[in-house]
C-alpha positions in Angstrom: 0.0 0.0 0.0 1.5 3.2 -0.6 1.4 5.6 2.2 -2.0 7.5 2.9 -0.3 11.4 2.5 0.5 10.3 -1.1 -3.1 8.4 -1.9 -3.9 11.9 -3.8 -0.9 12.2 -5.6 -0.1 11.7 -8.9 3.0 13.2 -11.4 0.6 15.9 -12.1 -0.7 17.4 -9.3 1.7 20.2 -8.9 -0.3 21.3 -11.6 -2.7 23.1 -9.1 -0.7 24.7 -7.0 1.5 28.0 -8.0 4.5 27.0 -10.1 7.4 29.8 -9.4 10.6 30.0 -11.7 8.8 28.1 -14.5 9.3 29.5 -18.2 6.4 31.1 -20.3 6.5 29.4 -23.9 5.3 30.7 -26.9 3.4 27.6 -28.8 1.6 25.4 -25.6 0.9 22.4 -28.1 4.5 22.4 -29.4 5.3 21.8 -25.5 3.2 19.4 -24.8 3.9 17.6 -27.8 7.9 17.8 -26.4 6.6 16.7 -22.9 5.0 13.6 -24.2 7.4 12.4 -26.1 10.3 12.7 -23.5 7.4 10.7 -20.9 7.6 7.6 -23.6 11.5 7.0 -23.8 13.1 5.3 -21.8 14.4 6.1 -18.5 17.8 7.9 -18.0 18.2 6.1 -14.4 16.6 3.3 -12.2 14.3 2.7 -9.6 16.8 -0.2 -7.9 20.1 2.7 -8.4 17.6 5.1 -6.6 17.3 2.7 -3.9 20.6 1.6 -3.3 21.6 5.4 -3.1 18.9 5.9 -0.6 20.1 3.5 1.8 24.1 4.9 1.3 22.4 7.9 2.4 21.1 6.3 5.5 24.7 5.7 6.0 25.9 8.9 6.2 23.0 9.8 8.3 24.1 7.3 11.1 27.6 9.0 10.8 29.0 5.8 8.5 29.6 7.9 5.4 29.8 11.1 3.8 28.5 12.8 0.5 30.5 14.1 -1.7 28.1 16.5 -4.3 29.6 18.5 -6.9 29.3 19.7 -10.6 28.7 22.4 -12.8 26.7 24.8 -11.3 24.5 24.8 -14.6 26.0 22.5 -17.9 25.3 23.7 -21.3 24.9 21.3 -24.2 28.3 22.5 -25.8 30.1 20.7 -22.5 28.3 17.2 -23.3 31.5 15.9 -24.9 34.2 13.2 -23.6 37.0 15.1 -22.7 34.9 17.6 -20.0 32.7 14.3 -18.9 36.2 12.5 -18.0 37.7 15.4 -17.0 34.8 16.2 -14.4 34.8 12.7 -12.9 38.1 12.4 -12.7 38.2 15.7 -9.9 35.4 14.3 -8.6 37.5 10.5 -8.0 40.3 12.4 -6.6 38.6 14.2 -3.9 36.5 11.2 -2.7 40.2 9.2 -2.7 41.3 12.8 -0.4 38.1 12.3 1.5 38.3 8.2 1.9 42.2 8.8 3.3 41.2 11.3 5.7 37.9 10.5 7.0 38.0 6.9 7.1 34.9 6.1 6.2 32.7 5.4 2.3 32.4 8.2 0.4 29.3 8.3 -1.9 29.6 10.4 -5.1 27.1 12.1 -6.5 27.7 14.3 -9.2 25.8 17.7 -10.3 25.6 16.7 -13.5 23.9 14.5 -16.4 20.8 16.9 -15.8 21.8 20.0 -14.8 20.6 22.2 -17.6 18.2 24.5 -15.9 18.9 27.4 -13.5 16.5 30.2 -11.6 16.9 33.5 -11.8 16.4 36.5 -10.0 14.5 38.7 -12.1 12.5 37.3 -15.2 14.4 39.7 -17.6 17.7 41.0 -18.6 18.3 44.9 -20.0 21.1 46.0 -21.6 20.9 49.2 -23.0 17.3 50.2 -24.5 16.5 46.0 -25.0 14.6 43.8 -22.3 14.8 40.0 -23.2 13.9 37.1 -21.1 16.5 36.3 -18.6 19.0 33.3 -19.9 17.6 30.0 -17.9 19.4 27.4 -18.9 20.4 25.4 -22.0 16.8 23.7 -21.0 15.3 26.2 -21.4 16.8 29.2 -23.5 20.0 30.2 -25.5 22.5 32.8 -23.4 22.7 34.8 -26.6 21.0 38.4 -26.4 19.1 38.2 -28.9 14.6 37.9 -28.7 15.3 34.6 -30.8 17.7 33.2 -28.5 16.0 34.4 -25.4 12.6 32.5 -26.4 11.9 29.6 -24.8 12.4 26.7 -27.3 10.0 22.9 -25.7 13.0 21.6 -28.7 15.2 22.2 -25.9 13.6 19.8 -23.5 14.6 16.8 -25.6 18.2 18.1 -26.1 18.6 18.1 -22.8 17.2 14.4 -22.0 19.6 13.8 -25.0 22.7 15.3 -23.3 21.8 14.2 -20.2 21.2 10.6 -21.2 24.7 10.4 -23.2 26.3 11.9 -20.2 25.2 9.4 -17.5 25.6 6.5 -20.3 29.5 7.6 -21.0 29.9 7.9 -17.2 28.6 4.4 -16.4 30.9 3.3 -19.1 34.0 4.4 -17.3 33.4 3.2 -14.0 32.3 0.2 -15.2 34.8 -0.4 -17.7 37.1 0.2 -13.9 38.2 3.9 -14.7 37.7 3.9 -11.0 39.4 1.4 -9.7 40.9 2.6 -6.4 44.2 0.3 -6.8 45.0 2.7 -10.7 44.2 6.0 -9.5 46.5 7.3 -11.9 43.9 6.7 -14.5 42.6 9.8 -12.8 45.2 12.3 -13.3 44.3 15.3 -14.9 48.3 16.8 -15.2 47.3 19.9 -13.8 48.1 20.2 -9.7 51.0 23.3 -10.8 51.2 24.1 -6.9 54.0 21.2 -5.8 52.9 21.2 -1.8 49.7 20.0 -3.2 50.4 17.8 -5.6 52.9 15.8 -3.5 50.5 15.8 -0.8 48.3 14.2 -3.2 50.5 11.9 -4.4 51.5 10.6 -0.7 47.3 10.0 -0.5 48.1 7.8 -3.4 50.8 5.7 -2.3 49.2 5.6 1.2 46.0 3.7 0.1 48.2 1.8 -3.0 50.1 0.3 -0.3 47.3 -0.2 1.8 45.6 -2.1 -0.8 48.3 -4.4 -1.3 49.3 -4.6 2.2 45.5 -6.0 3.0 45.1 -8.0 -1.0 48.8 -9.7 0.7 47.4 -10.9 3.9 44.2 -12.0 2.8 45.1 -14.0 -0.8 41.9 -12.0 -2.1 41.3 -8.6 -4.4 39.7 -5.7 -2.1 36.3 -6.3 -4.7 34.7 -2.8 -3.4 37.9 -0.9 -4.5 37.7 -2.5 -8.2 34.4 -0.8 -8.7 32.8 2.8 -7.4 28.8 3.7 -7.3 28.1 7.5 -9.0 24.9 9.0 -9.0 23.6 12.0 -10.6 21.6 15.0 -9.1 20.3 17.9 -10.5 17.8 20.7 -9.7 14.4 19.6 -10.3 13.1 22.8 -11.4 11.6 22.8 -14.9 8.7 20.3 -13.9 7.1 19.5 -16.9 10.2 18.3 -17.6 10.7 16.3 -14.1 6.8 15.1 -14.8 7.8 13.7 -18.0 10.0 11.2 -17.0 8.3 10.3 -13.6 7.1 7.1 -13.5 4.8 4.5 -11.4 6.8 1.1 -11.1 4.1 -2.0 -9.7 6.7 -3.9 -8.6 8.2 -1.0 -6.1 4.7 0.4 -6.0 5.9 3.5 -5.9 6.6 6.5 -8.2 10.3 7.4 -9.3 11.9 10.3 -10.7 14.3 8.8 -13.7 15.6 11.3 -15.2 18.2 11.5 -11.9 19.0 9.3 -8.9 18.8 12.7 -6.4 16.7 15.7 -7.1 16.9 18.7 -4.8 14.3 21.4 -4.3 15.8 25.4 -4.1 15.7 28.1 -1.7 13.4 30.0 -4.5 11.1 27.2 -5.2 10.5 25.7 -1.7 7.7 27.0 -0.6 5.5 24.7 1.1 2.2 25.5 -0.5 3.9 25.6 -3.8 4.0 23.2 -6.5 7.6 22.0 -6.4 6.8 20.9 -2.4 4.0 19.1 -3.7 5.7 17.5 -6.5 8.9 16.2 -4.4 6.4 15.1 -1.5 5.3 12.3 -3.9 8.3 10.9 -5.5 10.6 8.4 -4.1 13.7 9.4 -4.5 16.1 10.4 -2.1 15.2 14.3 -2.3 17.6 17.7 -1.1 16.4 20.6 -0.3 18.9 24.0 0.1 18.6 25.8 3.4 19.3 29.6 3.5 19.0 32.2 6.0 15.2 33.4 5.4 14.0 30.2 5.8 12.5 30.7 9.7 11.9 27.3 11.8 8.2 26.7 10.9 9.2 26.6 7.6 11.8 24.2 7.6 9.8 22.0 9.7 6.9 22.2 7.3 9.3 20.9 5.0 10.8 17.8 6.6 7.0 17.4 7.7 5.5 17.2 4.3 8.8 15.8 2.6 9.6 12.8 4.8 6.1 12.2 6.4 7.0 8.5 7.7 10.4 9.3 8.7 12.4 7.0 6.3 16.3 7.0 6.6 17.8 8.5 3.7 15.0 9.9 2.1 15.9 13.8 3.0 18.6 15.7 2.5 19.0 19.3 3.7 21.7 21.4 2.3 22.6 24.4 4.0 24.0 27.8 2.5 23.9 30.2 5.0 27.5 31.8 4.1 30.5 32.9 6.3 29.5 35.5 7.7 26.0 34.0 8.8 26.6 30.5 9.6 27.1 31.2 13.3 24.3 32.5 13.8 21.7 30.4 11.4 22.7 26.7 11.4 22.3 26.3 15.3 18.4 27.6 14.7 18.2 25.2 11.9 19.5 21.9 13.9 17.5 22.8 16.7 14.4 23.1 14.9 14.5 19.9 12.6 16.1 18.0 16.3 12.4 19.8 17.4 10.4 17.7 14.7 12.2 14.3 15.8 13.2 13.4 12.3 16.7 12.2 11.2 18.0 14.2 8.1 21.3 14.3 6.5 23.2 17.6 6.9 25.2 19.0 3.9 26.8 22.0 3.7 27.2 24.3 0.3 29.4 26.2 1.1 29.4 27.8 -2.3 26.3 30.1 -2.7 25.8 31.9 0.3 29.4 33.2 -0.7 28.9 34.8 -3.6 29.6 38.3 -4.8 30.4 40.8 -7.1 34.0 42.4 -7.5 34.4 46.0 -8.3 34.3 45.1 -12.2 31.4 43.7 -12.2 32.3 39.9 -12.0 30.5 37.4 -10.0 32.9 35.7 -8.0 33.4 33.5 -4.7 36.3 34.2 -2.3 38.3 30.6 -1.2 38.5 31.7 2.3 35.3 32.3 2.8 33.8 28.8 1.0 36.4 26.9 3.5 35.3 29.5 6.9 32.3 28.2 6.4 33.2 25.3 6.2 35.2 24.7 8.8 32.3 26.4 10.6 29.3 24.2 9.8 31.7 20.9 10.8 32.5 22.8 14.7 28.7 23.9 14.8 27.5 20.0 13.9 29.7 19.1 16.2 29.4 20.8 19.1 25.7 20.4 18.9 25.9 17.0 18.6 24.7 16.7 15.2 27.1 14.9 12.0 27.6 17.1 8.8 27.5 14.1 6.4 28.6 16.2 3.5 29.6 18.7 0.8 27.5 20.1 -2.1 30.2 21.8 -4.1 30.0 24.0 -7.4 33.3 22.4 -9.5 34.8 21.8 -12.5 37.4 19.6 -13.9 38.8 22.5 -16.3 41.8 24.8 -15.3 39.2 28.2 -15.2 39.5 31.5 -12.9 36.1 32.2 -11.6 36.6 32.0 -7.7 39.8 34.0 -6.3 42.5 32.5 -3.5 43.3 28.8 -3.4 46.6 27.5 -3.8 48.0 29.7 -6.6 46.3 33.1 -4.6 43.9 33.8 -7.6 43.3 37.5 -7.7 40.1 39.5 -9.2 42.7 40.6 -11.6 43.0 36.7 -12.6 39.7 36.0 -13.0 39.4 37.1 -16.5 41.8 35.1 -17.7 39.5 31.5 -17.9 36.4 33.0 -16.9 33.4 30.7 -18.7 30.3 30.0 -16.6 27.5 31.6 -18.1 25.8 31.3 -14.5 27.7 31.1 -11.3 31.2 30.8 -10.3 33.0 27.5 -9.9 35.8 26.1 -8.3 38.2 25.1 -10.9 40.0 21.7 -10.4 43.3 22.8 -7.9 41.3 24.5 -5.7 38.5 21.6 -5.2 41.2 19.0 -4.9 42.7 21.5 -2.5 39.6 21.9 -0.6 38.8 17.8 -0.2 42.2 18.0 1.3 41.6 20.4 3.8 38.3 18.8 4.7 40.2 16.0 5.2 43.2 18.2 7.2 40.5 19.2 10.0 38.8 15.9 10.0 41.8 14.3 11.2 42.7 17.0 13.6 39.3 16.4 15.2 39.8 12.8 15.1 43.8 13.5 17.0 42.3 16.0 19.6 38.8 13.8 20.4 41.8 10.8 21.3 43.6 13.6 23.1 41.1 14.4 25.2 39.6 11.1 26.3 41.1 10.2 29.3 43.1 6.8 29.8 41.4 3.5 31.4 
């Protein structure tokens, strides 16, 4: 029997309550023609993939793992090519290998990616000079090009970007099946770019440390270490365009239960998570593992309406909340948000993004985020957790496996005189791959300073 609070539901029923960030297009029957075809191909994931990443998520929720989230904070079409696909995973590999050295524990990867082709916006439209045009939304959606006829919102797109997204996760299974992954040849991995040598021989003493491990253990025991042959990745994306989402939701008898496929882990934003709004109503059906971002104007009823109508029944795994309250406001806003979810008696997984409350705009005009201030918060949200006696089971990371200069400091001290050198998002800035490998390394740094003090501090038997 599926669960009474979801009796009602069905892939549609968002449709009556008020949509926000949604695009207006110009020929209705055009879309829905798009829609329906896109709800009678096949599926880009799962419903046993969905499952199995549900109960690693459990995991990390009992403290027995940790998330690793990150991607392209919105991919375009153009990127849906072998090189940037490898090149993405590969940073991605390297910092769960960081992570698995210095935490100690599985890491599951989920990547921001293979579905990531639609962003919100602030404002619906974009001036320059005497023109207003439809803000850019997304390769889903819309062309970045100022022109009316890119700025139009094309349904064509909506099958490009199952397309792209399909190839993606199809090319990525490929490689970690075909064992690009495989823990014991990390330097399948290596992307010939860590320029900074403290943190590329750092890196490489990672390697050697779990090489010899490997062996040391394979030695002992006559038999291959089988879970370091082979890794799990999941994808994730925003589920914001849901005509799209809808399309590709489906009811499966023998689960008897309804799936997202078009990703393993949607998440629900800070500007679409209102809780009489149709993207609440939506998630609240599907059984996916679900996220939901967490920011500073979100008061305690609210989040606890959300975890309420989200995870109804409690299940492990089944909610993620992903906070991104920013350095300068993380002190003061995550203990209110622990202690009101801790209020609601419901277990959730705690991520931090670290990435968006951080954001700003340098004196010409460029977007960027500041490396000290993504790693102070950081280091915050894991003393706050902490200290409360709550786990922070993860990172939610904007990345990217190319050498670009969108987010100043790091290893090589970018500079806002730097950043217009390799400066590509179309959206929002992105760590580029030093300074995410960097960070994974500091996370792992403090991690094992807690680990040394904690052993410090408890007192001999």
């Amino acid at each position: 029997m599926r669960a009474p609070e979801t009796m009602s539901w069905h892939s549609a029923s968002w449709q009556r309550k008020a949509a926000q960030q949604q695009p207006v297009y110009g020929d209705p029957k055009a879309l829905e023609r798009i829609v329906a075809q896109i709800s009678r191909l096949p599926p880009i994931v799962v419903s046993w993939e969905v499952e199995a990443l549900r109960t690693r998520l459990a995991a990390a929720q009992r403290g027995e793992a940790f998330l690793l989230q990150g991607g392209d904070c919105a991919e375009a079409f153009a990127d849906c090519e072998s090189d940037t696909i490898a090149k993405k995973l590969k940073i991605l590999l390297q910092m769960s290998l960081v992570l698995l050295h210095g935490l100690k524990r599985p890491i599951i990867r989920v990547g921001r990616m293979a579905g990531q082709y639609a962003k919100p916006r602030s404002i619906d439209t974009e001036t320059r000079g005497d023109l207003t045009l439809p803000s850019y939304r997304g390769d889903l959606v819309n062309r970045p090009q100022f022109t009316a006829e890119a700025r139009a919102a094309d349904p064509e797109l909506l099958l490009r970007g199952y397309e792209r997204a399909a190839l993606t996760l199809n090319f990525v299974r490929a490689l970690v099946e075909g064992g690009f992954a495989d823990l014991h040849h990390p330097e399948y991995w290596d992307l010939g770019f860590v320029h900074h040598a403290p943190l590329k021989d750092a890196y490489e003493r990672i390697v050697r440390s779990i090489g010899d491990a490997l062996d040391f253990f394979e030695g002992i025991s006559g038999n291959p270490v089988h879970e370091a042959t082979l890794v799990d990745f999941y994808a994730s994306h925003e589920g914001l365009h849901l005509l799209y989402e809808q399309a590709q939701t489906r009811f499966i008898p023998r689960q008897n239960r309804w799936y997202n496929l078009s990703t393993h882990m949607p998440w629900i934003g800070m500007r679409t998570a209102a809780l009489d709004g149709a993207h609440v109503e939506y998630f609240r059906g599907i059984s996916n593992p679900i996220g939901v971002k967490v920011g500073s104007a979100m008061d305690a009823a609210w989040l606890q309406g959300l975890v309420a109508t989200l995870n109804p029944q409690n299940q492990p795994g089944r909610l993620t909340l992903i906070h991104r309250f920013g350095a300068k406001d993380v002190a003061a806003a995550l203990p209110k948000a622990i202690d009101a979810v801790r209020q609601t008696g419901q277990t959730v997984l705690w991520v931090c993004d670290p990435m968006h409350g951080n954001t700003e705009t340098t004196t010409g005009g460029i977007k960027t985020r500041r490396f000290e201030n993504i790693l102070k918060e950081l280091e915050l949200a894991f003393r706050i957790h902490a200290d409360l006696g709550s786990y922070l089971g993860g990172v939610h990371i904007e990345l990217t496996g190319e050498d670009v200069t969108e987010c100043t400091g790091g290893a090589r001290g970018l500079t806002d005189s730097d950043l217009q050198r390799a400066y590509r998002s179309s959206v929002d800035p992105r760590l580029n791959h030093e300074q995410a490998l960097e960070l994974a390394m500091l996370i792992a740094e403090h991690s094992h300073g807690r680990r040394t003090d904690r052993r410090a501090a408890t007192p001999a038997t």
